[in-house]
Residue, then its C-alpha position, 0 to 999 in steps of 0.5 A: x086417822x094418824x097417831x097424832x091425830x088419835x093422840x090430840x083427839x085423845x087428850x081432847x077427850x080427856x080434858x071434855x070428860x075428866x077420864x077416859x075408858x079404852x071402849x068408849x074412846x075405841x068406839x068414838x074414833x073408830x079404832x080397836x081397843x089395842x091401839x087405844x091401849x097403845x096410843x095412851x101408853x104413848x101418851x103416859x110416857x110424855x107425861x100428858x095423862x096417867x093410866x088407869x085399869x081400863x083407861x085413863x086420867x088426868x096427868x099428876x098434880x105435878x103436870x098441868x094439861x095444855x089449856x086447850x086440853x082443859x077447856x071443856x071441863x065443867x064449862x057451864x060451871x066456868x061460864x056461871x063463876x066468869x058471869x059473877x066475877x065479873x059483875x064484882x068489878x066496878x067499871x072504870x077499873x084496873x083489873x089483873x086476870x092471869x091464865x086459865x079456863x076459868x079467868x078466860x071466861x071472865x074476860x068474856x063476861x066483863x065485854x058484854x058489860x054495856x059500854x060508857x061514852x067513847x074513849x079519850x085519846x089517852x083511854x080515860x072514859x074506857x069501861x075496865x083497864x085489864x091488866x093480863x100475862x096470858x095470849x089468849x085473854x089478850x088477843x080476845x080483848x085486843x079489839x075491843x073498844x071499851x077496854x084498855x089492854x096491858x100485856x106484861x113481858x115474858x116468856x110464854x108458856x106453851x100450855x097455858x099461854x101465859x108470859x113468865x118469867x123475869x121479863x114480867x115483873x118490871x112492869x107488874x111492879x109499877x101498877x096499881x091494881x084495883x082488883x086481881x082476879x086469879x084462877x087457881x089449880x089448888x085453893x088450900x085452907x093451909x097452904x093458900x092459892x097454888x099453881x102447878x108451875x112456879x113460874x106462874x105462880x111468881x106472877x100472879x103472886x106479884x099481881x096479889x101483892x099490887x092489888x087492893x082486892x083478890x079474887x080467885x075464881x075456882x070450881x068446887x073441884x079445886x077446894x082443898x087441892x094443893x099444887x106445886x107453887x104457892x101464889x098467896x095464902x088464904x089471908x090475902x084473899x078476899x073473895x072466892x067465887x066458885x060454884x054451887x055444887x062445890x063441897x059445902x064443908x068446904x064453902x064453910x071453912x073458906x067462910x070462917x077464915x075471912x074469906x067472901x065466898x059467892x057461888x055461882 
């Protein structure tokens, strides 16, 4: 196995398990226990994970990990909170989703919604009109029938695959959203919904401010986080869907300050 190889395979690990230890990772790539020390004293100094006594963690607040990285965490809790997100849209629709784990699974639950009579030329008939700045989303949705796809402009982001930037915002502004529905890296009582980079952060806050409903689906892990850039505050949202073993405390709190909270 080449280092790169080791390395991509290390980061994959990380983001299934949330943490790594030297020995455990030694024994599943077949390598001694010295290289793995190596390989994440490598990977530390490109700012992709911290080190720990004994191994590793996820990099700083300051650092999100690629999306691929994150994929595997707490999925089964991801695919329960997509499922009750979208059963909260009403066909017939518009719908913004930004990037993320979590609104990916979204947009997979929303296709499996029974479909209405075929389309019209124009699209008038489709199920949902999904409204989106991250690749991902946009190429599982592109050839689906039911749906009507808008991609915003931009630049696109290695990590997250999602388009950024000046390019954005010209075409968020002349719609109207029935609902938004963002993933989040912090929801704070405090400071609100945050994302680690403010380039996103700048246009999920433009998708809150065209949208009638909010709706930030977030694991229990996020509550109470705070991130680098501000999107909105707890004020302008609506509903949080989140999972149910999230802190109850928590829940609690989200409930008192207006918010709908369903978990999943």
């Amino acid at each position: 196995m080449s280092p790169h190889d080791r390395w991509t395979a290390l980061l994959d690990i990380l983001g299934r398990d949330g943490r790594l230890e030297v020995g455990d990772a030694a024994d599943e790539l077949g390598v001694s226990a010295a290289t793995i020390r190596r390989d994440l004293d490598h990977l530390a100094g490109q700012q992709l994970l911290t080190r720990t006594r004994g191994g590793a963690a996820p990099a700083s607040v300051a650092y999100d990990l690629p999306l691929r990285y994150k994929s595997g965490r707490n999925m089964d809790q991801k695919s329960r909170i997509g499922a009750a997100a979208a059963a909260l849209i009403t066909p017939g629709s518009v719908v913004a989703m930004n990037g993320g784990t979590t609104t990916s699974e979204v947009a997979r639950a929303l296709v499996t919604v029974p479909s209405q009579p075929a389309a019209d030329s124009d699209g008038a008939g489709q199920d949902f009109t999904v409204v989106t700045n991250a690749l991902n989303i946009a190429n599982d949705l592109a050839v689906r029938r039911n749906i009507k796809l808008v991609v915003t402009g931009g630049v696109a982001r290695p990590s997250s695959y999602e388009l950024i930037g000046p390019l954005a915002e010209p075409g968020l502004s002349k719609l109207h959203l029935d609902y938004v529905v963002l993933g989040v890296d912090g929801l704070d009582l405090e400071v609100g919904a945050t994302a680690h980079h403010e380039g996103e952060a700048a246009v999920n806050g433009m998708m809150v401010a065209q949208a009638s409903t909010v709706v930030v689906v977030a694991d229990g892990s996020k509550l109470g986080r705070r991130s680098f850039a501000r999107i909105c505050g707890v004020a302008e949202v609506d509903i949080l869907v989140t999972d149910s073993a999230a802190d109850p405390d928590a829940v609690a709190a989200f409930a008192e300050a207006g918010v709908r909270v369903i978990q999943a």
